[in-house]
C-alpha angles and dihedrals in degrees: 000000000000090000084049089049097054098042086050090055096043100040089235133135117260116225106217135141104189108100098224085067105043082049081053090048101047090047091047093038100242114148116237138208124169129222098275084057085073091060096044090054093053096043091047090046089046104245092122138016136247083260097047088045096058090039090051085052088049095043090048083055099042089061081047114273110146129223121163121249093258095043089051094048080053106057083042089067100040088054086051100049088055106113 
């Protein structure tokens, strides 16, 4: 609630990937992103490549952040379609 707090006050967007938050957020109106978005974001503003960007999604699970198989197979292609 507190990431949904601050986005709200600041009219920003709340990074978040657990599902309760983002149904808080969507009631509240409150725009949402989740975690892979920050990568996306790097490797599309040039701050870090196609590679760096996969390795950055590996490294995050491999210090435990979850992301189903699809999901992951997913972020995968988006990374890969980047110019």
């Amino acid at each position: 609630m507190a990431v949904l707090a601050c986005a709200d006050a600041r009219d920003a967007v709340a990074v978040m990937d657990e599902s309760a938050g983002r149904s808080a957020a969507e009631v509240e109106g409150v725009e949402t992103r989740g975690t892979a978005y920050l990568v996306f974001a790097a490797v599309k503003g040039g701050q870090l490549s196609k590679a760096e960007g996969r390795d950055a999604i590996d490294a995050m699970i491999d210090h435990s952040w979850y992301v189903a198989p699809d999901v992951y197979t997913r972020i995968v292609g988006k990374l890969e379609s980047f110019e």
